[in-house]
C-alpha positions in Angstrom: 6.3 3.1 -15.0 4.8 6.6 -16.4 4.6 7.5 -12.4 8.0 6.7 -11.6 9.4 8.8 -14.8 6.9 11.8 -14.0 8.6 12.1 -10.3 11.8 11.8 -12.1 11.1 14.9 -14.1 9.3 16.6 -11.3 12.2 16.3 -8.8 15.1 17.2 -11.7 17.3 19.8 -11.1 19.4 20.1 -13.7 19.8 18.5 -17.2 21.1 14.9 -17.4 21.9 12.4 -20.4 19.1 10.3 -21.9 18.8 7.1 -19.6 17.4 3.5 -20.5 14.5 2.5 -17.6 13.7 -0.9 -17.3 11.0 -2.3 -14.9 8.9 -5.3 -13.7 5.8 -6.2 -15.3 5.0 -5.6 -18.6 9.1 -5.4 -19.2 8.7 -1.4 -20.2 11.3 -0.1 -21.7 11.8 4.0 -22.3 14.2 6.3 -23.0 14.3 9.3 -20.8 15.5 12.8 -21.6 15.5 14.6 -18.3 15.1 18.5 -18.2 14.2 21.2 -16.4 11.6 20.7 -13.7 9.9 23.8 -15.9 9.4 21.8 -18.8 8.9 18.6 -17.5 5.5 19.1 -19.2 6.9 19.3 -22.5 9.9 16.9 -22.4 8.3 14.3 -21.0 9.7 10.8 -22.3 7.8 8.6 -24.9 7.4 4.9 -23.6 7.7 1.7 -25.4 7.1 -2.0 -24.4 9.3 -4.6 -24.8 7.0 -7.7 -25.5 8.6 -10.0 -23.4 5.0 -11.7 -21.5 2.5 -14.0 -22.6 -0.1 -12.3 -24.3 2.1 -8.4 -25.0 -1.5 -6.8 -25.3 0.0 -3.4 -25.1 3.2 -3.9 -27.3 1.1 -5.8 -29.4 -1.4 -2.6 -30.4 0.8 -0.1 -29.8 2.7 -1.9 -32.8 6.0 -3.6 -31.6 5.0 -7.5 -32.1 3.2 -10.0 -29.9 7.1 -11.3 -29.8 10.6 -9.1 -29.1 12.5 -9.2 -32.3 15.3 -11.6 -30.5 13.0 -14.5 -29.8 12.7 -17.7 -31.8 10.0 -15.4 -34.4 9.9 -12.4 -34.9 7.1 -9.9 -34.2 5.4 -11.5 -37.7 6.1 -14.9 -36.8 8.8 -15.2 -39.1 11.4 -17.4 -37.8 15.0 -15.4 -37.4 18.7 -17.2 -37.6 20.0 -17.6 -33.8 23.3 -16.2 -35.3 25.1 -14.4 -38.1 24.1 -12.3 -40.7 21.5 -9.2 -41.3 18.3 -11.5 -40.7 19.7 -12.8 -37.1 17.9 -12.5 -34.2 20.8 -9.9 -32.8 20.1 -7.9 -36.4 16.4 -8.2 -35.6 16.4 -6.5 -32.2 19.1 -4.1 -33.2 16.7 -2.9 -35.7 14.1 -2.7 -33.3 15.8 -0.8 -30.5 16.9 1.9 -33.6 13.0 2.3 -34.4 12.4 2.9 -31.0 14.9 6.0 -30.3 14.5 7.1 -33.7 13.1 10.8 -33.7 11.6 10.2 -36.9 9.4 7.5 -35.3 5.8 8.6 -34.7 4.5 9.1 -31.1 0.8 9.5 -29.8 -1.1 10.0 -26.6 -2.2 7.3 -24.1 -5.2 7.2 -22.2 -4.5 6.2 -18.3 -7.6 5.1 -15.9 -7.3 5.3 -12.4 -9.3 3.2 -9.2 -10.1 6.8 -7.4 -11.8 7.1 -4.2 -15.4 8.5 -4.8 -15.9 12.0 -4.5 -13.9 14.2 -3.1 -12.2 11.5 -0.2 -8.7 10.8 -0.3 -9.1 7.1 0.6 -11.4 4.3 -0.2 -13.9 2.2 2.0 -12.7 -1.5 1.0 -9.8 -3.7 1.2 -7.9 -5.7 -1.2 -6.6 -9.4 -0.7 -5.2 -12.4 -3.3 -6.7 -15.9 -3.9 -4.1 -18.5 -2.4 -4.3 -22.3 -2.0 -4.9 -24.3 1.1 -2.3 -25.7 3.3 -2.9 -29.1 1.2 -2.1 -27.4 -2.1 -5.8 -27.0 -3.5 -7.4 -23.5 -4.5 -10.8 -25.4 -3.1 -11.3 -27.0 0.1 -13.5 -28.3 2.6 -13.7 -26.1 5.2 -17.0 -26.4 8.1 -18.3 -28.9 5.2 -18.4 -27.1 2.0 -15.5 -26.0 -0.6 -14.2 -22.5 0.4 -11.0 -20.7 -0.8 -8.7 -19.3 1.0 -7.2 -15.3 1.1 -3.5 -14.3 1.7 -2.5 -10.7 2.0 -1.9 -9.0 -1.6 1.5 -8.5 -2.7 2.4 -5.6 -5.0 2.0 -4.1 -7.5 -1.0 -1.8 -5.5 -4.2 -1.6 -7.5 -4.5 1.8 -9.2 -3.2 2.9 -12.8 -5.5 0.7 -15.5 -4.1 0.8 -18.9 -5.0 -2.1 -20.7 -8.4 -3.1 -19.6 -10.0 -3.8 -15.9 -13.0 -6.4 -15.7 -15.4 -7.4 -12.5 -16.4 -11.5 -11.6 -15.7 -14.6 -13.9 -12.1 -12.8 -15.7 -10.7 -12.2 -12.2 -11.4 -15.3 -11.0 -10.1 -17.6 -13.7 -7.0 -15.0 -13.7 -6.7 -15.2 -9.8 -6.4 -19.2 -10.5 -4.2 -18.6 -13.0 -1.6 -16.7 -11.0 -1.3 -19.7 -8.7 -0.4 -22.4 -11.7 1.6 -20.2 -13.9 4.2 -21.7 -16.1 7.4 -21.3 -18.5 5.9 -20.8 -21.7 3.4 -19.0 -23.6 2.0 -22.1 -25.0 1.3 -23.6 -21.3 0.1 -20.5 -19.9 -2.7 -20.4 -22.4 -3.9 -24.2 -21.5 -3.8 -23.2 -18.3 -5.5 -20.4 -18.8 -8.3 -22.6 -20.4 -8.1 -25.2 -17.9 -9.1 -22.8 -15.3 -11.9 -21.2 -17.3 -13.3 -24.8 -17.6 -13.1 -25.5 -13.6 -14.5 -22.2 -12.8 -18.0 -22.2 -15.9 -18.5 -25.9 -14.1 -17.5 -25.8 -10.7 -19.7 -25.2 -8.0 -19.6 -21.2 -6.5 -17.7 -21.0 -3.4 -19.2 -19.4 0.1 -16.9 -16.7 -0.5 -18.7 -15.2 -4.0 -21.8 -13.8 -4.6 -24.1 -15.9 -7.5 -21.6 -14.2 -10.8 -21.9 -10.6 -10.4 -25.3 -10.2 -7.7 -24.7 -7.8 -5.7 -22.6 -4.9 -8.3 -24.1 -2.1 -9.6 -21.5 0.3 -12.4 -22.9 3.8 -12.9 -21.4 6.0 -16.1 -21.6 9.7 -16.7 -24.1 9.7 -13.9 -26.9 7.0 -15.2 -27.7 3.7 -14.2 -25.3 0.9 -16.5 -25.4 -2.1 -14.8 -28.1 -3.8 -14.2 -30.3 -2.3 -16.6 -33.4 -3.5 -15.1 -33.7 -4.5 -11.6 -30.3 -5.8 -8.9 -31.3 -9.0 -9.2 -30.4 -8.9 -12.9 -27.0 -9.0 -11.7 -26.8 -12.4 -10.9 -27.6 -13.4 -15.2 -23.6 -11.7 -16.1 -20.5 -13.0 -15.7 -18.5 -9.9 -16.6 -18.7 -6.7 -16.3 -15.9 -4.1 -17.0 -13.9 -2.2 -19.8 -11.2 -2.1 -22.5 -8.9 0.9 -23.2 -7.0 -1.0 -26.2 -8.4 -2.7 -28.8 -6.8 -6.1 -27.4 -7.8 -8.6 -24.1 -5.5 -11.5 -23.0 -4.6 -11.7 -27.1 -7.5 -13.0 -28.2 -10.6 -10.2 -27.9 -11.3 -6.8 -29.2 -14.4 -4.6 -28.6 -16.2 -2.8 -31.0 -19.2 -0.3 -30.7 -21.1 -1.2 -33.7 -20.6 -4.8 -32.9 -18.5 -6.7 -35.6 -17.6 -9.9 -35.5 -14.0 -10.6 -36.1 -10.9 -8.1 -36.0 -10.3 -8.1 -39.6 -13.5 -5.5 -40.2 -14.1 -3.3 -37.4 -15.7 -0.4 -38.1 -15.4 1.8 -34.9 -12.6 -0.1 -32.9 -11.3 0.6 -29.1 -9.0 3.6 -29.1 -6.4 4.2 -26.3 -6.0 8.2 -27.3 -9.7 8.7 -27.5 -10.5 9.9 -23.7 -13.1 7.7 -23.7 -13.6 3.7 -21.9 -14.8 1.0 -24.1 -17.5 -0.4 -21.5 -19.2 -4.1 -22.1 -20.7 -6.6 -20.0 -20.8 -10.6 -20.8 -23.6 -12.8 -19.8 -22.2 -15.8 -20.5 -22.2 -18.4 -23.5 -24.9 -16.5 -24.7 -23.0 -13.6 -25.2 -20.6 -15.3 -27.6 -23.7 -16.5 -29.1 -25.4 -13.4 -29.9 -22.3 -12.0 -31.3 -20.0 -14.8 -32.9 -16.5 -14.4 -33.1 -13.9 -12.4 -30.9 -14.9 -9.1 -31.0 -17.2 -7.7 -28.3 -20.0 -5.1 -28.1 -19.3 -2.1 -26.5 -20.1 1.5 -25.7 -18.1 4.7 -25.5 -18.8 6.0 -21.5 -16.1 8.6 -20.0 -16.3 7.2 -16.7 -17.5 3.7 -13.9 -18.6 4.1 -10.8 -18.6 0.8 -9.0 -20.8 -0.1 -6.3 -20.5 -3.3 -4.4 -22.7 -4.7 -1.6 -23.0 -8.4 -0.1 -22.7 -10.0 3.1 -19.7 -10.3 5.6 -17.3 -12.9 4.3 -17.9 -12.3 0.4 -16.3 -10.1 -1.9 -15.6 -9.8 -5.5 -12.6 -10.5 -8.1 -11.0 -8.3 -10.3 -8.5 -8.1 -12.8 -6.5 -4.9 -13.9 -4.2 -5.4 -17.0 -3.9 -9.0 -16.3 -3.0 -8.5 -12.4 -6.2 -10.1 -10.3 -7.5 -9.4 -6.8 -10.1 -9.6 -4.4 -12.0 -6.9 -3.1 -14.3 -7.0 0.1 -15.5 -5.1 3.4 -14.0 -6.2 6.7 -17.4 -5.6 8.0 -19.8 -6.7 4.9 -20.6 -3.1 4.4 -21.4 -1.5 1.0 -18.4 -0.5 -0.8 -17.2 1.9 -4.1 -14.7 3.7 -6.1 -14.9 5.5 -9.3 -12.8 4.6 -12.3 -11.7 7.8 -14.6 -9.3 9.1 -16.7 -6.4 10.2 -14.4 -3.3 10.4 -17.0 -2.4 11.3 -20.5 1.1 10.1 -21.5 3.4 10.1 -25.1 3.4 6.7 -26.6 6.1 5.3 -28.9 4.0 3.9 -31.9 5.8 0.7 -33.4 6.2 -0.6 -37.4 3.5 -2.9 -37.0 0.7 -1.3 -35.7 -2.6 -2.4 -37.1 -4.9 0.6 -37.7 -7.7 -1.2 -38.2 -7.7 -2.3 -34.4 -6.5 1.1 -33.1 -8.3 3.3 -35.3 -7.3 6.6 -36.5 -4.5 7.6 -34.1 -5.4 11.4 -33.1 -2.9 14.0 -35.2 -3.3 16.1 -31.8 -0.5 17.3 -30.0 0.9 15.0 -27.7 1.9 15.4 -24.5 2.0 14.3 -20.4 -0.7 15.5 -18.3 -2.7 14.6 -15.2 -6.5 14.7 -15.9 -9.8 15.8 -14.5 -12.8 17.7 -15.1 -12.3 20.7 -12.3 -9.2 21.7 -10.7 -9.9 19.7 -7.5 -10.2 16.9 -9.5 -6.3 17.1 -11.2 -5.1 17.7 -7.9 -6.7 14.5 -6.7 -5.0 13.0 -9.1 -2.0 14.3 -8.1 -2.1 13.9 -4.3 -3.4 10.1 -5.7 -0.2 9.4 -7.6 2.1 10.6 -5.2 0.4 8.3 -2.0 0.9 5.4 -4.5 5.0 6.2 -4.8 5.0 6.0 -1.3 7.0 2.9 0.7 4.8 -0.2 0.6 5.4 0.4 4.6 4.9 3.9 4.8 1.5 4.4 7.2 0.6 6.7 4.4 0.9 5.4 1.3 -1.3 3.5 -0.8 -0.9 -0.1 0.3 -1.4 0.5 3.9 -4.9 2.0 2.6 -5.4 -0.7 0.6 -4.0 -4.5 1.4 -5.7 -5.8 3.7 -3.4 -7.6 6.6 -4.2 -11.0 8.0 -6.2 -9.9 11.4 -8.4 -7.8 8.8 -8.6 -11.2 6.4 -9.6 -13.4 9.7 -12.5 -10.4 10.8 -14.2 -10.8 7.4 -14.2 -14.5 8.5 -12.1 -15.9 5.1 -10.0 -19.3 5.7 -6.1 -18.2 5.2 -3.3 -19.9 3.7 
């Protein structure tokens, strides 16, 4: 979404009335006040969510409700009149949309990760495909006598802006199930969402997988992170990855110092602070260490993932709720490096909870691409315009990426 408004400013000519931008996904909603391509900089447009998803992680935080104002409750839970008066649910979201275009509402940077090549490259050694079910409806089958799954080519969107949160192994998986059995309502999503975690903790590991996370190794600020002690140690987590809000899948938060539930966190997960909240989870025992919902983190300004296994094995991964399945055609090594690639204006709701965001910066806000050097900004920039690009364009950032069915059959992975 910020992408498609920063080309918008970038290619403006001339100044143009305030526009309403809708788009899939999380159901953002913006206003836009096109400028001068001079001052794109300056004028570039605040953006709000619309909770209208399951979970709303982002419109939850950023402090617009875990439900739109015109639902059956309001973003408290407090049920509103269908009809009629000031407390209907037309009222309600009236109220809301005035909040949002108010000038007197407060607005604050946001922190935007990226999935960069490593280095200096402009393209990155793996390929990305999505979990699909077998021709007789099961995510498992047998297949040369043992249960495999079975790859399709990924649809959109391409993996690249992280905003939320981004997590390697057992997440991605139970998320990549998920996306095959979704349903109507919130309520049913979330027993699904259980019902898959419970098949995947006790079901057997598919040919496809390394043992949990064997085979990963995550590198910040230039030192070893993951494993700490040897690559076998691996194998012993289920999760590895990071948050960049202070909410997961609206029901974990993260916390440095380690509390234990959301209503005392003493140094929570900021989105404005430059920084990645990075944990890892080993299993049961993680939970165990560390009751309740909040997990234990550690402030680390970059992740740079490494990957190695066989031919014919891979690894899941979920961005902001979206999963996939990364792998080598040819079972060689593969890696990318996750950093801080955007800065954008945020609309800041009613309801935000500071004690989950923490202090929100009193900096000045603005848009900006990021990087340590020069060459790495225009990276960035070279990055965000290949992923614009035409899904079909030979040079954009899907053909780089998605992984077509003859490149799905080489790695030797039963298709759909």
């Amino acid at each position: 979404m910020a992408l498609r408004l920063s080309r918008c400013s970038l290619c403006s000519r001339r100044c143009r009335p305030t526009q309403i931008v809708q788009t899939r996904g999380w159901r953002t909603l913006a206003t836009v006040s096109y400028g001068p391509m001079r001052k794109w900089r300056t004028f570039f447009p605040a953006l709000a969510q619309l909770p209208l998803g399951s979970a709303n992680d982002l419109g939850n935080i950023l402090g617009w409700g875990q439900k739109y104002p015109g639902d059956a409750s309001g973003p408290q839970g407090i049920p509103i009149p269908c009809r009629g008066g000031p407390n209907s649910a037309s009222s309600a979201l009236h109220r809301w949309f005035s909040a949002v275009i108010d000038p007197k509402t407060r607005i604050s940077n946001f922190d935007c990760w990226g999935m960069m090549p490593e280095g200096d490259s402009d393209s990155c050694d793996f390929k990305i495909c999505e979990l699909a079910t077998h021709k007789n409806g099961n995510l498992v089958a047998k297949v040369d006598g043992k249960g495999q799954l079975a790859m399709q080519p990924a649809g959109l969107p391409v993996p690249f802006l992280i905003c939320l949160y981004f997590g390697l192994g057992l997440f991605g998986y139970v998320v990549s199930r998920f996306q095959l059995n979704r349903h109507e309502t919130p309520i049913a999503n979330r027993l699904e969402y259980v019902k898959q975690f419970r098949k995947v903790i006790l079901g057997s590991n598919p040919p496809q997988l390394q043992r949990r996370n064997e085979g990963l190794r995550v590198d910040c600020d230039g030192k070893r992170k993951f494993p700490t002690k040897d690559d076998k140690d691996a194998r012993n987590y289920r999760e590895v990855g990071f948050l960049n809000i202070n909410w997961m899948g609206h029901g974990l938060h993260g916390s440095s110092d380690g509390a234990c539930c959301r209503c005392a966190i003493p140094d929570p997960v900021r989105f404005d602070d430059g920084q990645m909240d990075f944990f890892v989870v080993k299993g049961v025992r993680t939970f165990v260490q560390n009751p309740g919902t909040v997990l234990r983190t550690s402030k680390q300004s970059d992740m740079q993932v490494t990957f190695t296994a066989p031919k014919g094995k891979g690894i899941f991964f979920q961005y902001d709720g979206e999963a996939r399945f990364a792998f080598h055609p040819d079972g060689k090594p593969f890696s990318f490096h996750i950093r801080r690639v955007v800065k954008m204006p945020v609309v800041i709701g009613p309801f935000v909870n500071q004690r989950l965001t923490g202090k929100l910066s009193d900096g000045p806000v603005k848009f900006e691409f990021c990087g340590d050097t020069p060459a790495q900004v225009e990276q960035v920039r070279r990055r965000i315009f290949k992923f614009l690009k035409a899904p079909d364009a030979p040079d954009g950032l899907a053909s780089e990426l998605l992984a077509t069915k003859e490149e799905l059959a080489k790695a030797g992975f039963p298709l759909a």
